[in-house]
Structures are given as C-alpha cells and as structure tokens.
N, C-alpha and C positions, 0 to 999 in steps of 0.2 A: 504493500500500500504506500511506504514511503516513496519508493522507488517511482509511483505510478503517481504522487504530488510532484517528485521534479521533472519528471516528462513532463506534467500536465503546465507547472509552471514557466521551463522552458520555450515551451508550445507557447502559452500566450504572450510571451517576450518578444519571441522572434516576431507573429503573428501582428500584437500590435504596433511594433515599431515598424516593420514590413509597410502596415496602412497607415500610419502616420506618416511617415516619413512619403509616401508615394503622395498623400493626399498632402502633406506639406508643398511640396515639390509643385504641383498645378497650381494650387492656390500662388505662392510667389511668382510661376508664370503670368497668372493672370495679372496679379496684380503690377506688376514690371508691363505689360499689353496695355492698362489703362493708363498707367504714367506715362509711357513712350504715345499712346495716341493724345494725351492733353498736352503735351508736351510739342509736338510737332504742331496740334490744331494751331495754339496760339505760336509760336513760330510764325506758322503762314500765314495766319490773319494779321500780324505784326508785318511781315514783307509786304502782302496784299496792298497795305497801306500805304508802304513808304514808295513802292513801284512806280507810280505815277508819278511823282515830284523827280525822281533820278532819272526815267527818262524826258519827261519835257526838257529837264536842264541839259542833255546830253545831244539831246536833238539842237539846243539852242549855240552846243558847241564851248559849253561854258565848263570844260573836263578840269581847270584850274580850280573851280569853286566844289567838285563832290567832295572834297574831305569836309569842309565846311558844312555842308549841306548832311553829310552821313552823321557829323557829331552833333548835328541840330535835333535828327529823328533819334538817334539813341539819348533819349534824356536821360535813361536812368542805371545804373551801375547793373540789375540785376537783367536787362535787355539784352536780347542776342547779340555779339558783335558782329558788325555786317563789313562788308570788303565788296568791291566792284572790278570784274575784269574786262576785258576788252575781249573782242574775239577770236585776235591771236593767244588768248590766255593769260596776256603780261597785266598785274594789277594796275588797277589808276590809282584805288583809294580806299582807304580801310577807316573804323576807327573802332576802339573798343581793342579787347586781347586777341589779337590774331595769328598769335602760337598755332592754334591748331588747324589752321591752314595749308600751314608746312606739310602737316603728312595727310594731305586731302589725294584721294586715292589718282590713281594715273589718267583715270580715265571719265572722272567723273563730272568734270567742266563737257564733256563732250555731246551728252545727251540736251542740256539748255542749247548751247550754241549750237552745233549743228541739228537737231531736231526740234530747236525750238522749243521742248519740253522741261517740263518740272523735274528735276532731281534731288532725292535723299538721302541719308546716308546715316546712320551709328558706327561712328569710328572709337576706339581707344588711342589716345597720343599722350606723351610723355607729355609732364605739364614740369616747367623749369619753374620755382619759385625767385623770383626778380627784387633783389632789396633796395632798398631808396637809394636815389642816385644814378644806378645802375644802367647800361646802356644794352641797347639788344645788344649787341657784338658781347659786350661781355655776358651777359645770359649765355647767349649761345657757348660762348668758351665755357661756363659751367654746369653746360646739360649734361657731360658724361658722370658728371659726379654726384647730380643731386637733382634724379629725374623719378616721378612717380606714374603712375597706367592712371589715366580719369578716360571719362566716358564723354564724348561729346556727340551733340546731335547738330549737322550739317544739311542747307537746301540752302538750293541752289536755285532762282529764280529769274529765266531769261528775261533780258528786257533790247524793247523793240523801237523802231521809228519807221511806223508805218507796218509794213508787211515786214519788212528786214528787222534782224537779229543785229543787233550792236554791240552788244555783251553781257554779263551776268551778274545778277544781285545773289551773294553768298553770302548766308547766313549763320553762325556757331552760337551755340546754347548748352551751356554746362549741362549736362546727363548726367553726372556723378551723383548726383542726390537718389537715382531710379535705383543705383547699383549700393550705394549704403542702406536705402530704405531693405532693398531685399535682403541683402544681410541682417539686419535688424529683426527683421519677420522670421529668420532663419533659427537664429537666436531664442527667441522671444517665442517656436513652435518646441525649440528642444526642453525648455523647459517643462514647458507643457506635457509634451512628450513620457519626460520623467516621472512627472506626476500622475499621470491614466497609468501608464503601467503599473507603478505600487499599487492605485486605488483597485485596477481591474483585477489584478491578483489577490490581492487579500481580499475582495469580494467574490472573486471565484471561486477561491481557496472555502468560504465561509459557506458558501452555497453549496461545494462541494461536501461539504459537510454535513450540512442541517437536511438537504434533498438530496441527495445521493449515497452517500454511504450509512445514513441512518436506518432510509428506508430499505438497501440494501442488503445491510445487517439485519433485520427487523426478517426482513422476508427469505434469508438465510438459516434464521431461526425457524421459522415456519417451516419450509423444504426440509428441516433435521426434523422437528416434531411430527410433520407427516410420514419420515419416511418411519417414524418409529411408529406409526400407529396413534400417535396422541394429539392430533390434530385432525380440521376438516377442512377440506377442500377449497369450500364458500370464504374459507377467511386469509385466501392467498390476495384478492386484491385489493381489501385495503390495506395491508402491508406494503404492499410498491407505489401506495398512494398515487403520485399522477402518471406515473411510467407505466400508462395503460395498454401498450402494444405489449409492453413486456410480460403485462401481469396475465392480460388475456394467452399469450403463449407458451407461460410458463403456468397456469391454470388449466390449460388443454393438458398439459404434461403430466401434471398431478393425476388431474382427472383422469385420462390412461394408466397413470401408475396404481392408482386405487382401483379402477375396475380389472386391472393386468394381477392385481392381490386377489381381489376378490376371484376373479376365475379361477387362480389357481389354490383359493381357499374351499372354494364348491366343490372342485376337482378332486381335490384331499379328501373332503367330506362327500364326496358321490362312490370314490371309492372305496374309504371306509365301511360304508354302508352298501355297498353293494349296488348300488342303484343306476342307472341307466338314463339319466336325466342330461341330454341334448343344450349347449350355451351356443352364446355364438363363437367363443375362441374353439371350442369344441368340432365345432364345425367347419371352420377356417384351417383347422390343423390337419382336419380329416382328409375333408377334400382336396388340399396342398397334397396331400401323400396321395392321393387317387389320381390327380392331375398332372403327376409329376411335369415331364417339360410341356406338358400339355397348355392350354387357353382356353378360358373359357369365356362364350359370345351370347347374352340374353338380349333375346328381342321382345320389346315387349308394344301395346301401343302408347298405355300410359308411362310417362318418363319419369324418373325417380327425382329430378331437382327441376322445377320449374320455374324461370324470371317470368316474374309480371309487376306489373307497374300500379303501385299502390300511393295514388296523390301524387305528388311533387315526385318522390322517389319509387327507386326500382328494388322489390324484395325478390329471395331466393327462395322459393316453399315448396315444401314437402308434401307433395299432393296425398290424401289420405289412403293408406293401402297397407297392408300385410304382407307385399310381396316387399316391399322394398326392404324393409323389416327381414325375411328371408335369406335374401340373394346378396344385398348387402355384402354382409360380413366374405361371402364366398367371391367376389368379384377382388373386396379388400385383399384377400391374403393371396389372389395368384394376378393380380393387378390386370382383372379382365377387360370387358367392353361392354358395356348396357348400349346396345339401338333402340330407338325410340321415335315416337311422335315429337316432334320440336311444338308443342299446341301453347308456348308461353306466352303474349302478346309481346315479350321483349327478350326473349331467347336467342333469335339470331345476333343479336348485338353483343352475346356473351362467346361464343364461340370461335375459335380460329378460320383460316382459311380452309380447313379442309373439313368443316363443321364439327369439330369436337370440343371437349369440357373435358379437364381436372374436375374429380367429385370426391369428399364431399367438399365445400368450398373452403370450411376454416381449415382441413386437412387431406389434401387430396391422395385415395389410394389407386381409384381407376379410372377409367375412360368412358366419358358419356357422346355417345352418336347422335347427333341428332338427326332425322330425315324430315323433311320439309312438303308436307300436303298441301295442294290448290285448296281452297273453298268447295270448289266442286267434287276434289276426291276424297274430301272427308265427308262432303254430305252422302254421297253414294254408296264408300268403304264403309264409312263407318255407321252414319245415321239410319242408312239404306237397307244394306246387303245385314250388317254385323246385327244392328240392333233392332230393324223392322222386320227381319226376314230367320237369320238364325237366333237370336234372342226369345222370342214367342214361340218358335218353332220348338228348343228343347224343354223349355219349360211350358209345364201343361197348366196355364194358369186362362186358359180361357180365351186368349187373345190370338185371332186371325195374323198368322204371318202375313207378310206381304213380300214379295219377290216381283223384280222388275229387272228385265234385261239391260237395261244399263247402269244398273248398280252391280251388276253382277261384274260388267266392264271393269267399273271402278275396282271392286273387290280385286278382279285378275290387277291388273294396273301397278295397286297398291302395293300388292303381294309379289309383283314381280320389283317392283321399284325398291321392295328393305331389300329381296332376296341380292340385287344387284351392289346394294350398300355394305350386306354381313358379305359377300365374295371380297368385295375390295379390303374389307379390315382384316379378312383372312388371309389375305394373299401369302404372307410371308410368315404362316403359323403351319409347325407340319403336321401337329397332332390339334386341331380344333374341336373343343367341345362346345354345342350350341344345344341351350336349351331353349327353345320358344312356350310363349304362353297365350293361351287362351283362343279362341274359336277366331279373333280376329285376322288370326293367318295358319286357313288349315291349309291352304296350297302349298308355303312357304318349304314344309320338310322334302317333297320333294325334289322344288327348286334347287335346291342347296345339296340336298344328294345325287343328282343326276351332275351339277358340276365342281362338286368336290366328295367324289364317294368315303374316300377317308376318313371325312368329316363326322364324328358320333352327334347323333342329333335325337334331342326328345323336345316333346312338347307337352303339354298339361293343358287340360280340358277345362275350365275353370267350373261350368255352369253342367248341369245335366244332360246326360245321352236318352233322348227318350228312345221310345221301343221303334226296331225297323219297320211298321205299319206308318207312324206319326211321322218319323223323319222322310220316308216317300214323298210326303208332300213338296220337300224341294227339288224344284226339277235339274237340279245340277247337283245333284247327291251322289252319283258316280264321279264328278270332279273333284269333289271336298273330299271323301273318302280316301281316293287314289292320293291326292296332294298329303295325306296323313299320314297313309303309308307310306313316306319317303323317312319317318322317323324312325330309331332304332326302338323307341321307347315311346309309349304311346300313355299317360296319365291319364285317370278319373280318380273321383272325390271316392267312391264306393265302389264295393264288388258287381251292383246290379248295373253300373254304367257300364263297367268293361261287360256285361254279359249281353246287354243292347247293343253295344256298339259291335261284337264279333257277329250278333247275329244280321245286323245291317247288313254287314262285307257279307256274307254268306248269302244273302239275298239280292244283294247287287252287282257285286264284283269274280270275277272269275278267279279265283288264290284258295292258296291251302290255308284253310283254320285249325288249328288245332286248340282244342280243347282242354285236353290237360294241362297243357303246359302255358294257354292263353297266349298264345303267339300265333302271328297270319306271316305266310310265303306267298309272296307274287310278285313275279318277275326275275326270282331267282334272290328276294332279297327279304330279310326277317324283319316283322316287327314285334316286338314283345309288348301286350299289353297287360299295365297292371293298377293299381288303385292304392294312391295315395293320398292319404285324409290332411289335406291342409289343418292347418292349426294356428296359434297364434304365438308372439315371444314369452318367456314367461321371464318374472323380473325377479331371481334371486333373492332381493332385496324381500320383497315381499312375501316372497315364501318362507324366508327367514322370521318375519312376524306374524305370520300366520303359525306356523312350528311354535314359536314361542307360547302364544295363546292357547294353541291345543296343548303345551306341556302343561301348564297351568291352572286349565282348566278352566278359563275367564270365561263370565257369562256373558251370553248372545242376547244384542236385543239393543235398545238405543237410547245413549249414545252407545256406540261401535263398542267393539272389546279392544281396540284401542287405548284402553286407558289399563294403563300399567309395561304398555310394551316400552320398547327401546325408542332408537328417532323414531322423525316425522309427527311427533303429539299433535301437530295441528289438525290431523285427519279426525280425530273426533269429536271437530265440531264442523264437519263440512253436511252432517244431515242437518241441523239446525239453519247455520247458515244458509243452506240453497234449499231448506224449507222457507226461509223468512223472504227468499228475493223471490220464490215463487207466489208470496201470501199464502201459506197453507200449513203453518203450523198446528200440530198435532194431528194432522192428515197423516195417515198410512197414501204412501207413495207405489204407482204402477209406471212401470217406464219402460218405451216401443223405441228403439236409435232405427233406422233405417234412411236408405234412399226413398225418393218418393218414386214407387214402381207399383206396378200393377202384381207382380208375382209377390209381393211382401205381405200381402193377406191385411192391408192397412184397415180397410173400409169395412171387412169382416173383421175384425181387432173391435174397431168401434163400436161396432154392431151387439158383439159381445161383452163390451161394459155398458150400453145400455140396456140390455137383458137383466144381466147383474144387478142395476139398480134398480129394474123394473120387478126382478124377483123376489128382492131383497131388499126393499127400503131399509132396512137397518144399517145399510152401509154409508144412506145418502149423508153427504158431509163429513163424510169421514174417511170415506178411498180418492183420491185424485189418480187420474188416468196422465201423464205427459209425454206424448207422442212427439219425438224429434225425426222430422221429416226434409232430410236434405234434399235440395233442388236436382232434377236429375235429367237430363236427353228433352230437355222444356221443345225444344222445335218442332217434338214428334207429339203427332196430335193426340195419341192414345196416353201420352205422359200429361199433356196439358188437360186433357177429359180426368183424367184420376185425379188431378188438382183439387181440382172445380169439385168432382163428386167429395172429397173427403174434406174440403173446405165447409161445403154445405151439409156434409154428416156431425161436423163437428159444433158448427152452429145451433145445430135444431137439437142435438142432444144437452147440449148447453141453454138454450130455451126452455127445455121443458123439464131440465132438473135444478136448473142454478138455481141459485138463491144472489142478494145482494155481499155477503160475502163466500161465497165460495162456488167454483165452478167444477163439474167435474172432469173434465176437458181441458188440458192448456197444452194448443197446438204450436210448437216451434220448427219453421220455416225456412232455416239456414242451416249453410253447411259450421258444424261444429267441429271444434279443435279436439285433438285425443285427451288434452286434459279436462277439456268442458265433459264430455262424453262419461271422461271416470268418473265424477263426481256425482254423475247421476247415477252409474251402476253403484255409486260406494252406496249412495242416501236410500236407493230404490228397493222395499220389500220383495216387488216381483217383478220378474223382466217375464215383457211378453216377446217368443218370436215364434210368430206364426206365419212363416211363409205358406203360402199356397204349393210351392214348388221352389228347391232350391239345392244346386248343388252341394254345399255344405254349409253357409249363413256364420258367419265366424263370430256375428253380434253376441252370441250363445258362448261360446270360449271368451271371449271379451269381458263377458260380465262375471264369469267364474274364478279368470284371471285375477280383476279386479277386487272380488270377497274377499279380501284378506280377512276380514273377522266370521270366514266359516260362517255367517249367514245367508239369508234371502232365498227367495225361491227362482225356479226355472221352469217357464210353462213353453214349452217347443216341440211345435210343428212335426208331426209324424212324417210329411214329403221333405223334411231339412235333413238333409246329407247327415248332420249332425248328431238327429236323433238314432245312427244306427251305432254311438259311441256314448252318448249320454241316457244312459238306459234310468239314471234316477233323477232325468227331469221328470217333469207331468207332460206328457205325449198327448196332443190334442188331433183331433181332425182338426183344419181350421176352418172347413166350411159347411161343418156342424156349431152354429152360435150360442146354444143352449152349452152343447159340453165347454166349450173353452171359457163360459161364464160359470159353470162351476167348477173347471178348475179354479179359475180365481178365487171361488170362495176357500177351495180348499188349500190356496195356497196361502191366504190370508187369516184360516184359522189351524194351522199345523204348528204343532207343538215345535217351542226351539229344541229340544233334542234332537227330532225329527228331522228339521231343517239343516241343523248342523251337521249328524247322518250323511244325508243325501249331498249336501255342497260338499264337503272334504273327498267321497269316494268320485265327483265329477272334477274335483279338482287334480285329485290325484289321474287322473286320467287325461286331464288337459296337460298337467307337468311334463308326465309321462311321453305325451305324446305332441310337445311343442314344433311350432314353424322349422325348427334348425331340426328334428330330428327329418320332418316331410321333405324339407331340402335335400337332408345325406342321403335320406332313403333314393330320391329321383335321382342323385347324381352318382351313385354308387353302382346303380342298377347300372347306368348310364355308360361311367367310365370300366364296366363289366365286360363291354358289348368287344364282343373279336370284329376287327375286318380284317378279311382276309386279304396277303399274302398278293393273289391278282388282282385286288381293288387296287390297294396301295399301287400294285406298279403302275395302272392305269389312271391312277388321279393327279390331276395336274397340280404342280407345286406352287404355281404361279397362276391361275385360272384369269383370264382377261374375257369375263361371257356377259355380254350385254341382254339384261332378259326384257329389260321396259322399252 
C-alpha cells in the first residue's frame, strides 16, 4: 500500500506539472499575441498620422527641414523613434534612438520601396547603454563590451508623391517590456505551480483515504466473512459505497460463490441421503460429460432474452417460460447457441452483424441467434398455421381448427428459413446436438437431417398428440409427421401421447413401428419415441425450509409455518399483506394463474364457483375466487371471443352475489411477474387448474413448488398431463361444474393433517422429478443415439444448403 501512495503521488506530480506547465506555456503565448498586436496597432496609427506632413514637405523638396519636422511629431520620450530613407536606402533623417536600425534586417527596406507596401518586423538588437556626454563613435567603440539582447518592434511605412514611391517612414518601438512581462507570468505560474501540486496531493492522498481504501478495506472484510460462511451477500454493496460497477461485479461473484457452496452443499447432502434430486450444476456437469467435444443448438420460437422499449429507455426481459429455466444452465456449461424469434421491438439494435447476443447480459455464457420474421410470416407461421390450425387441433377443447393454404406457405417458409440459420451456426461443429421445441417447427428435424445426417436431433412436443382419427383433420398431416421423423428422438409430456402419435405414422405413413421398443424406421433411418414429463426448477433454498418445518413439526394454517424457520421471515406476512391490497381480509383465498385461452377451462372454473355459492351460501363472503388471466394471441378472434365471454361471466357473477364490501370474483388482466404469481400461490388455500385439455399445465408444479409450508390444496384437471403424476390432487372433470364445485368445498373443509398429507407426497414428486432432471433425461436419450459409421462419411463438414 505504501508503495502504491508513491506511484500514486508520483503520478500526480508528473501529471500536474505536465498540464500546468503546457497550459502555462499558451496562456504567455497568448498573452505576448495581445501585446505585440496593441503594440504594432498604435505604432501604425502613430505613423498613419505623421505620413502626410513628411510627405507634403518632401514633395515641396524641403529634405533640409525632416529632422526638424520628425523631432516636432515625436513629442514624447516614450514614442516610437522614426528615421526617413530615400529610395536608394541612404537615410535623410532620424530623431529619437536609432541604435536599432543598425541591424534592420537586409532586406526589409525592400518591400515599402519597391512594392510600395507596409512592412514589419520583431527584431532582437544589442542595445549599447550611452553615458552623458558620450558621442555615437564612442558608443559604438563600446558595444563589444557592454551590449545586452532587447526586443524591438520595427514598420516600415512607404511614403509617396503622387503615384511614385520616394522613400520610407521607419518606425522603432521598445518591445522589451512584451518579453519581461512574459517572464514575469513565467514566474509568477511557477509559483503557482508549486502550490496545486502540494494542495492536489494531500487532497488526493486524503480522499484516497476516507473513499478508497476505507471502503476497500470494509469490503475486504466482507469477501473474508462471506467466504467463511458469516456473512450475506445483500451487504457487499454498501461496503464499496459509491464504487458501484465494482460492487455490482464483485456481488455477481459472491453471489456465484454462495450458490457454487450451496450446490455443492445439496450435492453432499443428496448423497448422503441417497437421493436422486436433479440442480442445475447437476445438470451442466452431466450433460458437459455426454457432450463431450460435442455442441449443443436449441431452436426455439420464443427467445430466452428479449429488448423492448419501456418509456424513454430500453429493458432486457425474460419472457415468462420454464424452458429457459431448463436449457439455460445446459447451453451455460458447453457455451451453446439458443435460435430464436428476434419478436423484441428493439432486439435488432442489440445484436452484431451476423445477428447474435452474448446471454445472459450481466454474465454472458452463450450465444443467442436471432432470426428475423416479416409481419406477414408471423401472422401465417405462427398466428395461422401454429396457433389456428395445430393448437385446437391437438387439444380437444372444443375449438374448430382452421387451416388455410397459405399459412401452411408461411409454416414451410419459416421452417425452412431457422433450418437455413441452425446449418450456418453448424457449419464448423462436427458432433452437433440440436434439440428443437414444440409443434412450431415439426418440419424443421428433417431439414437438418437430410443436410447434416451427423447431426443428433430431438425435438419435444410441448402440447398434446391427440388420437390419429382427430389429427386427420389436417390435411398436410403426412408432411408434419415425415418432417418429425427427421428426429432421432421424438418427446411427449405422457405415455398416451407417444401411443397416439405411433398410431398416427401407422395410419398415414408407410415405416416400421415398433412397438416394444416405441421407435419408427423409414427410410432406413430410426426414431425413438419416448415421454418426458416437463417439470418445473425446484429452489433448494426452499426445500430447505420446508424440511425444516416438517422436522419440527410446525402447525399448518395462517399465518404460514413460517414462523420459527431460518431466513426470508418476511414471507409470513405476504397472506395478510396481498389479502389487504386485494380488500379481502379474512377471506379464504381461491386462485386460477393462466393465459387467457380457450383450453384453460377458465369460463367452466367460473361457472363452478358460482354453483358453489349457489349450493352453499354458507360460503358467500367468505371464499374469494382470483382469476389471473394473462393477455394471450389477442388478434385471433376465438382468443378475443373468450375475452369478452369471461369478462361478462365474471360481471354477472359479481352482480348477483357481491355485496358493497366484498366480491366474489377479482378478475386480473395482465401478464404477471414470477414473483407476483408466488405470492399468490404462497397466500392461496386452493389453486384451481382445470384445463379442458392440456399437455402437462406446469401452473400445478408451480404452486407445489411454491408451498413451502406443506399447505393448500390442489384441485387438477383429469385431461392435464399433470394429473397422471399428481395422483393426491383432487382430479376433477372440468366440464362436469357440479363436481369441481364440490371439490372446492372439499378442499376448503379438509383437515390440515390431510392437506399437509397430500402436499409433501406431491411435493416430493415435483423435487423428484424437476425441469433439470426432464432436460438430462431428453438429452441423454439424445446424446445415446449411434450414427452410423456411413452417415458420418457422407455428411458434409461444411454444408452450404440454401433451403428458403
């Protein structure tokens, strides 16, 4: 540290005498620029004047009277002394000290007389000091002894008769005062000089002090208490007080270093115990070792970091999804490539020239692609074909597909346009793993296998396979099918999707199914189909306090069993809390999270808490229903009609039970943040999720997740993927309104024993069976897959295929 006070003071010595001295330097320029111009001004306005009188007399031939005439205009001792030549150069007549004439340069009489022009001049001449008496001859004899350098300012002023040049008015003016002043200022800055430097070092020195190694120290301490365990994370910034780039980066560091403990604290304890519970370092380490020099390329359509423009400024968000959450960690630890939809209003303006993103932004580990959609081939791809046409189609929720030949365009279009994007990022990769996702690119596996067979490719089904009768209906169901099996690996949420989907290919496609093994052959090339049950993250953290509570044995009921755990205490008062911002204290709480979609069974949800309270007045004012209903596909009319009907369901149930204080309805409208969302699962006696149809509904794990205090009930939908893993929710029909009204009653009078029962053995089933384990499972199957031997020799290393 001492060492690093005389650098630093050093450093500022050189530093500001470097800029002093530089800005010393101009400033005496300048000011030496304004002397020498005031100095010349009156000069010439001094000749200007006398001009005319030297030559009228000169004209008049009266050359005996200019000495006369020149000591008449110099009146005064501190006036230029002037000298008159002729225009052979020989003087006529001087008066005043005309020493410095003598060394008036060779050539300088030459521009007035012959050009007839003005000349100037700053000469240095030897100035002879002349004592009383003294005659030039004798000065002159004692110039070699007692001579000094002065500064004289010389002009030279022709003068005329008539048009002709007759000779020249020269003027001398002591300058010497320009060149003492400058020295003086010279002086007069070093002093100066001296004095900033002390001052700026012992006030640098002081601030180095009190703001930099205080907080330095301060925050040195901290970084040793955390690394011991006796410290938290939240109190690294204000220890660096203003040095907020540092604190934020050395805060990301921590924050790694505590959750890099904590893994390998689960890790200890998973093994200990024998247990089988999936993290995301768990995950990152696994598939690193199944990947070896491999790559792996997710195409998905929604993109995991989105810019859009919120007011004045541009935020980065995280658009709401459980994939990202997934894949994440597995992109991090083999530094893959996520393709995507660029759908941000201000995404292109984040990306390079060759459209990629560093992700995530405060720490980047991988590569985000973006691909860029017309208006018109998102309305087609995606609005069209994805969401009018295969959306209703596999879910059986009532709703008229709709298929139209030029969305199916767009569909091919799109699908060839990522397949053209994942080639290019593959070019120079020799083992490629590409997972794709979801129904919005069944063509895609193909693609990608036909020009790079090498290539291991699975894709995941997000939404349901309905039976091969129902999916007939699309009349390009042999292209979607084929374009699937181009995967090596072929995902559903359940067993009975992979049992629809082989029976499909058996009825449309000519290929080997095999049965046993759930794999199809055609064309000489395998797909394996198999069912893996998405899931959600599970947060350690919380299942640590939840363990705690069941050690203990803490009572269920509210406030939370929160009270006696370790951190976080503030969580048991978030039922209170967002009971009072909802007005609905000592309400028992019912709560629906969904998109607003037609397969979410929203309007039957409704329908069945007005039964409820139509059954059961004894509940009126005392159950509130709160439906969060996120905006979803608004352009497509069948989404904009579900609006409208569950607006007006919710009204009139609200009319004809409300009261002036309490409603039993409170419908919310916007898309909510994952922390808004917990708060409701924490506060919420029972979640309803009653889809009509749905591949697996994750709001169900979401909220299980959520229960850290082992309460609440779960009332879920017999068609939700979900219910074939959560066997102690309450399984409802959902469009039976009678039974899912009294499940509600009976989830609302079930003993807490009961409740607590049924939550811990769906929890333990959520833990068990979390997002990072459904990730290894797909990509382990994945990186299983042989190619053979003649593929490889046959795939190009370099593929250049234009498919759009």
């Amino acid at each position: 540290m001492h060492f690093f006070r005389l650098r630093l003071v050093a450093a500022l010595l050189v530093g500001i005498t470097l800029i002093s001295v530089g800005s010393t330097y101009f400033d005496v320029l300048a000011h030496k620029h304004s002397l020498r111009s005031d100095l010349a001004r009156r000069t010439q306005w001094f000749g200007a004047g006398a001009q005319p009188q030297i030559e009228q007399q000169m004209a008049a031939g009266q050359f005996d009277g200019l000495p006369k005439l020149l000591e008449r205009l110099r009146q005064y001792p501190d006036q230029p002394s002037m000298a008159i030549y002729n225009t052979q150069g020989s003087l006529l007549a001087a008066a005043g000290d005309i020493l410095p004439l003598q060394t008036l340069p060779a050539n300088f009489l030459k521009r007035p007389l012959n050009e007839g022009k003005e000349a100037t001049a700053f000469v240095k001449a030897a100035e002879n000091p002349r004592p009383a008496g003294a005659t030039p001859a004798t000065a002159g004899n004692r110039a070699q002894t007692n001579t000094t350098a002065k500064l004289w300012y010389e002009d030279a002023i022709p003068l005329h008769n008539g048009q002709e040049t007759v000779g020249t008015l020269v003027m001398v003016a002591d300058a010497d005062y320009i060149r003492l002043d400058g020295m003086q200022v010279w002086r007069r800055s070093f002093l100066n000089i001296v004095a900033l430097v002390i001052l700026v070092v012992v006030v640098t020195l002081l601030m180095v002090r009190w703001f930099l190694l205080q907080p330095v120290t301060r925050a040195a301490e901290w970084l040793r208490r955390l690394r011991q365990g006796n410290a938290e994370v939240g109190e690294g910034a204000k220890e660096f007080g203003y040095l907020i780039p540092l604190a934020n980066e050395v805060t990301s560091l921590a924050e790694n270093l505590t959750r890099a403990r904590a893994a390998a604290e689960a890790e200890a304890r998973l093994r200990d115990a024998a247990e089988h519970v999936w993290t995301a370092h768990r995950l990152a380490v696994h598939v690193r070792e199944r990947l070896g020099s491999g790559k792996l390329f997710v195409v998905s359509n929604r993109e995991p970091y989105m810019h859009v423009r919120q007011g004045a400024g541009v935020e980065c968000v995280v658009p709401p999804s459980g994939l990202v959450t997934a894949i994440e960690p597995i992109l991090q630890a083999c530094d893959g490539t996520w393709i995507a939809h660029g759908s941000g209003n201000e995404d292109a303006a984040f990306v390079d020239a060759n459209d990629r993103l560093r992700v995530p932004p405060d720490e980047p580990r991988y590569t985000l692609r973006r691909v860029w959609l017309s208006a018109e081939e998102e309305a087609g791809y995606y609005e069209g074909f994805s969401n009018e046409g295969l959306w209703p189609l596999c879910h059986i929720a009532h709703t008229r597909p709709i298929f139209r030949a030029n969305d199916w365009d767009y569909y091919q279009r799109v699908n060839a346009k990522f397949a053209d994007v994942l080639l290019e990022e593959m070019r120079d990769t020799e083992h490629p793993v590409v997972f794709i996702q979801d129904y919005h690119f069944a063509l895609l596996p193909q693609m990608i296998k036909k020009a790079r067979p090498d290539a291991r490719v699975a894709i995941f089904w997000h939404i349901p396979w309905p039976n091969a009768e129902s999916f007939g209906i699309c009349p390009w169901q042999a292209e979607l099918i084929d374009g699937l099996l181009g995967a090596d690996v072929i995902g559903f949420h359940i067993q009975s999707h992979c049992n629809n989907f082989l029976e499909t290919v058996d009825r449309v496609l000519e290929a080997r199914t095999d049965w046993e093994q759930f794999s199809i052959r055609r064309n000489g090339h395998l797909s394996q189909v198999r069912p893996f049950p998405i899931s959600v993250a599970w947060d350690e953290r919380a299942m640590d306090r939840a363990e705690y509570a069941k050690e203990r044995d803490l009572p269920i009921g509210r406030p939370a069993i929160v009270r006696g755990m370790p951190p976080n205490e503030d969580r048991e008062n978030t039922y209170s809390q967002l009971h009072r911002e909802l007005g609905i204290e000592g309400k028992q709480m019912i709560v629906g999270v969904d998109r607003m979609d037609y397969t979410k069974g929203i309007v039957e949800r409704l329908l069945a808490i007005e039964h409820l309270l139509e059954e059961h007045p004894w509940y009126l004012e005392k159950v509130v229903f709160v439906q969060i209903a996120a905006p979803s596909r608004t352009r497509i009319p069948s989404y904009a009609g579900l609006r409208v009907q569950v607006q007006e369901t919710v009204e009139r149930i609200n009319r004809r039970y409300g009261t002036s204080g309490w409603k039993p309805v409170i419908l919310i409208e916007r898309q909510c943040s994952h922390d808004e969302v917990r708060r409701y699962y924490e506060a919420a006696d029972i979640c309803l999720v009653t889809s009509l149809h749905d591949g697996m509904n994750l709001v169900a794990k979401e909220y299980l997740a959520a229960r850290t205090d082992c309460d609440g009930v779960l009332i879920l939908s017999r068609f939700a993927g979900a219910a074939q893993e959560l066997r102690d929710a309450l399984l409802v029909n959902p469009y039976d309104v009678q039974q899912v009204a009294e499940a509600i009653r009976t989830g609302l009078e079930m003993s807490p024993g009961e409740r607590r029962l049924r939550m811990e053995r769906m929890r333990t089933q959520v833990k068990e069976h979390n997002v990072y384990r459904w990730a290894s499972n797909v990509l382990t199957d994945l990186c299983a897959v042989r190619i053979e031997d003649e593929v490889l020799a046959r795939s190009p290393r370099k593929p250049h295929l234009k498919l759009a």
